[in-house]
C-alpha positions in Angstrom: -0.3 23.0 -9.2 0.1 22.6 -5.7 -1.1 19.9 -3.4 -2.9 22.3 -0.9 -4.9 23.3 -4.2 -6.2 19.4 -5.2 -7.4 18.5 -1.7 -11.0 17.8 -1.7 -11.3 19.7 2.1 -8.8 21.6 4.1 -6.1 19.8 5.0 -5.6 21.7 7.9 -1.7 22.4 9.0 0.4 21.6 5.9 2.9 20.6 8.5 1.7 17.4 10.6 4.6 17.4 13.3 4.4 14.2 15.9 6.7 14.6 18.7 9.3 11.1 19.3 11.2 9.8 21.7 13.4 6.8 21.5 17.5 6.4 21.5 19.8 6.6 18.3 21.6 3.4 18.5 24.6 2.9 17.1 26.3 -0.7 16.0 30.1 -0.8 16.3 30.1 -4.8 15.1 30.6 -4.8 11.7 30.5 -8.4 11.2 28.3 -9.8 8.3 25.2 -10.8 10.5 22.3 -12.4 10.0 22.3 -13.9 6.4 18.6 -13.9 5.5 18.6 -10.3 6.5 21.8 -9.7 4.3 20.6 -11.3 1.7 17.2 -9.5 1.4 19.7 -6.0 1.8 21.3 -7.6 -1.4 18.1 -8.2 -3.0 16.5 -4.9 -2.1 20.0 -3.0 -3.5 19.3 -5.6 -7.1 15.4 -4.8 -6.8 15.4 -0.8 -6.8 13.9 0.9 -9.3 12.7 4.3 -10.9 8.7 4.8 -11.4 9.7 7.6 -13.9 10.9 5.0 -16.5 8.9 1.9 -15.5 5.5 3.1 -15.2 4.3 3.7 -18.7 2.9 7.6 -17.5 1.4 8.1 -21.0 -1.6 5.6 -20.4 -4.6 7.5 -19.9 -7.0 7.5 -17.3 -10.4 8.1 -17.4 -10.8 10.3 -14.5 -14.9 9.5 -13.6 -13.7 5.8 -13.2 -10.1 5.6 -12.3 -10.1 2.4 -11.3 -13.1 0.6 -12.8 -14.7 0.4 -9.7 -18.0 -1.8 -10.2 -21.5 -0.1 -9.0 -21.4 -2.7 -6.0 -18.1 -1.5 -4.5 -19.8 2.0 -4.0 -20.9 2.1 -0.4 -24.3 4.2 -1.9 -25.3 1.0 -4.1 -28.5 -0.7 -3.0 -29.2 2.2 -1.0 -31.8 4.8 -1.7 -29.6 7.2 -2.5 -28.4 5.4 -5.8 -31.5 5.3 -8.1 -31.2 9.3 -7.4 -27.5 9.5 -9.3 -27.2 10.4 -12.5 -24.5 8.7 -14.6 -22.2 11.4 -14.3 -22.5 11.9 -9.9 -21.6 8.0 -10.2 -18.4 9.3 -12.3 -17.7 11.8 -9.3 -18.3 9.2 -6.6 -16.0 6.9 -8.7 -13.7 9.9 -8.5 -13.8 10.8 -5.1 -13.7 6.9 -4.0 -10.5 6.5 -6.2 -8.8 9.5 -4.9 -9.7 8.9 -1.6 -8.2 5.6 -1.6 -4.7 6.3 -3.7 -4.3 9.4 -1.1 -4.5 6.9 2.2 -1.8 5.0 0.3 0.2 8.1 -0.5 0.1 9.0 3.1 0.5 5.5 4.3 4.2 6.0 2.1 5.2 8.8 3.7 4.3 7.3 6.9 6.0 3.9 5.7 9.2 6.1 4.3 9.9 8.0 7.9 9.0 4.6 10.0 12.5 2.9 8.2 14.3 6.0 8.4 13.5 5.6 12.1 14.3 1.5 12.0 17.8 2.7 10.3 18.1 5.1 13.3 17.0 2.7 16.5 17.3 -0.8 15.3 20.6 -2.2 17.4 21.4 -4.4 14.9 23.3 -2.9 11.5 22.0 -5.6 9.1 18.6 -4.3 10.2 20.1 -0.9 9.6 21.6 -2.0 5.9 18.1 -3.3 5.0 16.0 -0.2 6.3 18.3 2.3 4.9 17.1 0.4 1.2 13.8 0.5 2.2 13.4 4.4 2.9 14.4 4.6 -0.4 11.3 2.4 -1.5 8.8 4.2 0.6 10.0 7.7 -1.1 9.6 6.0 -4.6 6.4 4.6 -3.9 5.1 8.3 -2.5 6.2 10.0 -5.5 4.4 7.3 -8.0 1.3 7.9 -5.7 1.6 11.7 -5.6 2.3 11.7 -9.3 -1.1 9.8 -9.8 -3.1 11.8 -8.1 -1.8 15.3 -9.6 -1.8 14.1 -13.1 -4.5 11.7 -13.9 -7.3 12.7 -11.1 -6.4 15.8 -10.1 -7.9 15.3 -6.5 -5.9 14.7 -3.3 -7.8 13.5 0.3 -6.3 14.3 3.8 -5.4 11.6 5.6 -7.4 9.8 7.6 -7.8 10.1 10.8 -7.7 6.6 12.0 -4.5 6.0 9.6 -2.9 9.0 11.3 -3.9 7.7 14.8 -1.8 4.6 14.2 0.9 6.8 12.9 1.4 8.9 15.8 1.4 6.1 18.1 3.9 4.3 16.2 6.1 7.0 15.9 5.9 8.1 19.4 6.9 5.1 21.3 10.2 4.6 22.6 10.8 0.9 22.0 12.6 0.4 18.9 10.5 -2.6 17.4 7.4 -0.5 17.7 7.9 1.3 14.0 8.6 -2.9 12.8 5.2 -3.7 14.4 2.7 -0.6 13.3 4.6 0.1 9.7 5.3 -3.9 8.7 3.2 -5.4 10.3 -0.2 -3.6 10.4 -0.3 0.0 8.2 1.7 -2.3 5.0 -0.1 -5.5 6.1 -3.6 -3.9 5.3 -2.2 -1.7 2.4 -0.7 -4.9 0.9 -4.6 -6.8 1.1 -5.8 -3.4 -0.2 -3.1 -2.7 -3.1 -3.9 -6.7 -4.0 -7.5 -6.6 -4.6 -7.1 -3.6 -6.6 -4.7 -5.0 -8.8 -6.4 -8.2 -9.2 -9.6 -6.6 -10.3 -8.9 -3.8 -12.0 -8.9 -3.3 -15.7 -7.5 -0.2 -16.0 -3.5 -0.7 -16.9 -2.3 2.2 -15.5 -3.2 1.5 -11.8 -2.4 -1.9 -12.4 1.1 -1.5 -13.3 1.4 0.6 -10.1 0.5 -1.8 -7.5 2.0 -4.7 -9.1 5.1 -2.8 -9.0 4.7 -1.1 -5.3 3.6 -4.8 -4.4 7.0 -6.3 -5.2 8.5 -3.7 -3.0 6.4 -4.7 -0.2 6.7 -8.2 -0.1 10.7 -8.3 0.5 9.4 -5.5 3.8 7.2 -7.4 5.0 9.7 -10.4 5.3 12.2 -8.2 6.6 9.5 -7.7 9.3 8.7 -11.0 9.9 12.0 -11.9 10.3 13.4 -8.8 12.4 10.7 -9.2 14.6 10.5 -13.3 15.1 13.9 -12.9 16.0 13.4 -10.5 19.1 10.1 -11.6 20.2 11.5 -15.2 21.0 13.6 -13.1 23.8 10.8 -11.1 25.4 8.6 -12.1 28.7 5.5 -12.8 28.4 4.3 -9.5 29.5 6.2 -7.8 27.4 4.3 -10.1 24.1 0.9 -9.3 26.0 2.0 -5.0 25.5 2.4 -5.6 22.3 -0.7 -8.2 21.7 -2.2 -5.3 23.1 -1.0 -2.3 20.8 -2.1 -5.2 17.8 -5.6 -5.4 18.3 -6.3 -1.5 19.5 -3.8 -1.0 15.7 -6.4 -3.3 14.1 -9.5 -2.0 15.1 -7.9 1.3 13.7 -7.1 -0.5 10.2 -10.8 -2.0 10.1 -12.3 1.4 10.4 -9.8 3.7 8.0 -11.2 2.4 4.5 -14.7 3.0 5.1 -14.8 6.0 3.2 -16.6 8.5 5.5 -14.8 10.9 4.4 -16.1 10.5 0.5 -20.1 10.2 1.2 -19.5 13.3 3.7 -18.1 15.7 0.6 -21.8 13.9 -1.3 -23.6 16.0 1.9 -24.2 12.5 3.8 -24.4 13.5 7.3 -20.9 11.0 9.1 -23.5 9.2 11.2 -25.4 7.9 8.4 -22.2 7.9 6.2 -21.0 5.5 8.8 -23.5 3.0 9.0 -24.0 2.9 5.5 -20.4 1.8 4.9 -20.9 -0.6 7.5 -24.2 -2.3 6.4 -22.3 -2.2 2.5 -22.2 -6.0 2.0 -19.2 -5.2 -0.4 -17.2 -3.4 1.9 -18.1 -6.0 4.8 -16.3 -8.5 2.4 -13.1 -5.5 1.8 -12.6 -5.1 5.1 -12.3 -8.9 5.9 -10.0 -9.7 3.3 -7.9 -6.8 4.5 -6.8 -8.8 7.1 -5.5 -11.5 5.0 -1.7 -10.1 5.3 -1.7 -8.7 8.5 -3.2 -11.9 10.7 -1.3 -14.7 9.4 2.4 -12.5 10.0 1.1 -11.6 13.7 0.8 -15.3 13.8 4.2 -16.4 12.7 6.2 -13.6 14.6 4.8 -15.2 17.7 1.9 -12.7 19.3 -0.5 -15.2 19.1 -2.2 -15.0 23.0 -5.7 -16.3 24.3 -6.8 -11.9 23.7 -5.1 -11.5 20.5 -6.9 -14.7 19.1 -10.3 -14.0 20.6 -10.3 -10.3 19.3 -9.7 -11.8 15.7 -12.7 -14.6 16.4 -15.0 -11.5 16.7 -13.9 -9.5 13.9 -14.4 -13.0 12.0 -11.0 -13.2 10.5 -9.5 -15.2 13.1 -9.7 -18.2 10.2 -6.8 -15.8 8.3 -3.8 -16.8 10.4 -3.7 -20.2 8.8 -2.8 -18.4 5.5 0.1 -18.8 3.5 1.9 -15.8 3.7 5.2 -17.1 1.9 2.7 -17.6 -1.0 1.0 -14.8 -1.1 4.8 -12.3 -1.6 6.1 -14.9 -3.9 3.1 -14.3 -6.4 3.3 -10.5 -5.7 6.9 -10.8 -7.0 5.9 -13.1 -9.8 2.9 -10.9 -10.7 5.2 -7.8 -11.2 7.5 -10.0 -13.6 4.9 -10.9 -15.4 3.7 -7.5 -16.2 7.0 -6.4 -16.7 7.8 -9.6 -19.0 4.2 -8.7 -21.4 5.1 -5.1 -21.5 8.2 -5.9 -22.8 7.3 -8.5 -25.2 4.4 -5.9 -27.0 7.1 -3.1 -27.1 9.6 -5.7 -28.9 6.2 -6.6 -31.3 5.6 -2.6 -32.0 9.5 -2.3 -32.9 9.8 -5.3 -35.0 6.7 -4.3 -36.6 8.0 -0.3 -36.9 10.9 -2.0 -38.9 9.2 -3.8 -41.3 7.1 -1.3 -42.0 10.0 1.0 -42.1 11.4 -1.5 -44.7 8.9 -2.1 -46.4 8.5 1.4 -47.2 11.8 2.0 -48.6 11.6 -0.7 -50.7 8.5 0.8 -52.1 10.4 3.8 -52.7 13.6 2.5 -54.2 11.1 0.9 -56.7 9.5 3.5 -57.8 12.4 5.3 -58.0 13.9 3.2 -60.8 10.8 3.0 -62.4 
């Protein structure tokens, strides 16, 4: 079935052209460059992967609670809309909330996917290049996975939203080349990364789990490769230049903060968007969410060095100023781990089932042979 047939409202133009500007840069220096960005090419060439064979696709999903949302992440719970919900409108709100959520991330993909295509064409360097070009590849796997999820197992597809796409366009359409480093790495994967995590960590559906944890081990060697691309260049800059880009930071933020409220959700529910909106922001769940969202994206604005007297105070009022202090080296390493893990238990309970499939198998034709020469 096609796409255009899933979406929950109109999608409008299928097409979503963004006019760009910027220069193709090419590097004649073939020399090895920089060798933590070299390496991490070498790990993301080692790392790559095909969601058709990893992902076990024959798990099934229970499509009125994809995710095992709680009652309490539902921006409607407490309100007085939720004693009015019979069991199964909570199953389509589950639905809806699921599907509007995995669509972001699908869009946030392709977004992700045509941002490093753009790094491969404007970054100066060609280690930068190498790495990017591995990354593309990445962002296209993780949009297929994502698409695949929402076609087979909900059946339900969201249009983007419009903050997310906001923060898109303006990343796309600036000229300097580090701005596709700074919106994709460091903000639109920095909150998707918060986002994927606390999905993963609390769901207990295995499907979607196996998903994140796998898209999550992806992310964490891009994110680095931001950190590090971008440390590197913003020691040179003035200090104006840093204050533009402290600037595009916190109007980007205030953009993430607002795109998972999930207007979009209690508006298909007949929810007028004014009240839709202030319920999602008087949910004392989603308060939490959107705080913890941060955790990725302010501790790596930190350490690439846009850390100005603005910057800091516009994180002191959104209250997650406390975030930069966080351990991002920590927080990739056990995203890596995690996804070994997973892998590692899989593994093990297929190797069980087979062992067991051949003693059975064994024991059966022993049985057999028995009463044969009986």
């Amino acid at each position: 079935m096609a796409t255009h047939d899933l979406y929950a409202k109109d999608p409008g133009d299928p097409l979503w052209q963004v006019p760009a500007s910027g220069s193709a840069r090419f590097s004649w220096e073939y020399d090895d460059g920089r060798d933590r960005l070299l390496a991490l090419y070498q790990k993301g060439k080692d790392k790559q992967w095909d969601g058709h064979r990893r992902i076990d696709w024959d798990l099934e999903v229970d499509p009125y609670d994809p995710l095992g949302t709680p009652d309490e992440a539902m921006a409607l719970y407490g309100t007085p809309y939720w004693p009015k919900l019979t069991d199964r409108d909570k199953g389509e709100l589950r639905l809806h909330f699921a599907s509007w959520q995995f669509s972001q991330f699908l869009h946030g993909e392709q977004g992700a996917m045509i941002c490093a295509a753009r790094i491969v064409e404007s970054a100066p360097d060609l280690d930068a290049k190498f790495y990017s070009a591995t990354q593309t590849m990445d962002e296209a796997r993780h949009a297929e996975i994502y698409a695949r999820f929402l076609h087979e197992k909900t059946g339900l597809v969201y249009p983007i939203n419009d903050n997310l796409g906001s923060l898109l366009a303006d990343t796309l359409r600036d000229s300097r080349w580090d701005m596709p480093y700074l919106g994709m790495q460091v903000l639109i994967e920095g909150l998707a990364l918060a986002a994927f995590g606390m999905i993963r960590d609390t769901t207990d559906k295995p499907l979607p789990r196996q998903i994140l944890a796998y898209v999550m081990q992806d992310e964490a060697r891009h994110v680095a490769f931001g950190r590090m691309a971008l440390r590197d260049y913003y020691r040179q800059l003035t200090d104006a230049e840093l204050r533009e880009r402290e600037e595009f930071v916190i109007e980007g933020c205030h953009l993430m903060r607002d795109r998972l409220r999930g207007v979009e959700v209690l508006e298909n529910f007949g929810i007028p968007k004014a009240e839709a909106e202030q319920l999602s922001e008087h949910s004392e769940f989603l308060q939490l969410f959107r705080k913890l969202l941060f955790s990725r994206i302010v501790p790596c604005v930190k350490d690439i060095g846009l850390w100005g007297e603005r910057l800091q105070r516009a994180y002191a009022d959104m209250g997650v100023f406390e975030l930069g202090d966080s351990n991002l080296d920590q927080l990739m390493t056990q995203d890596e781990e995690i996804a070994d893990r997973l892998d590692a238990e899989r593994f093990a309970a297929e190797e069980r089932e087979r062992v067991a499939e051949v003693a059975e198998t064994i024991e059966s034709g022993a049985a057999e042979s028995g009463a044969a020469e009986a």
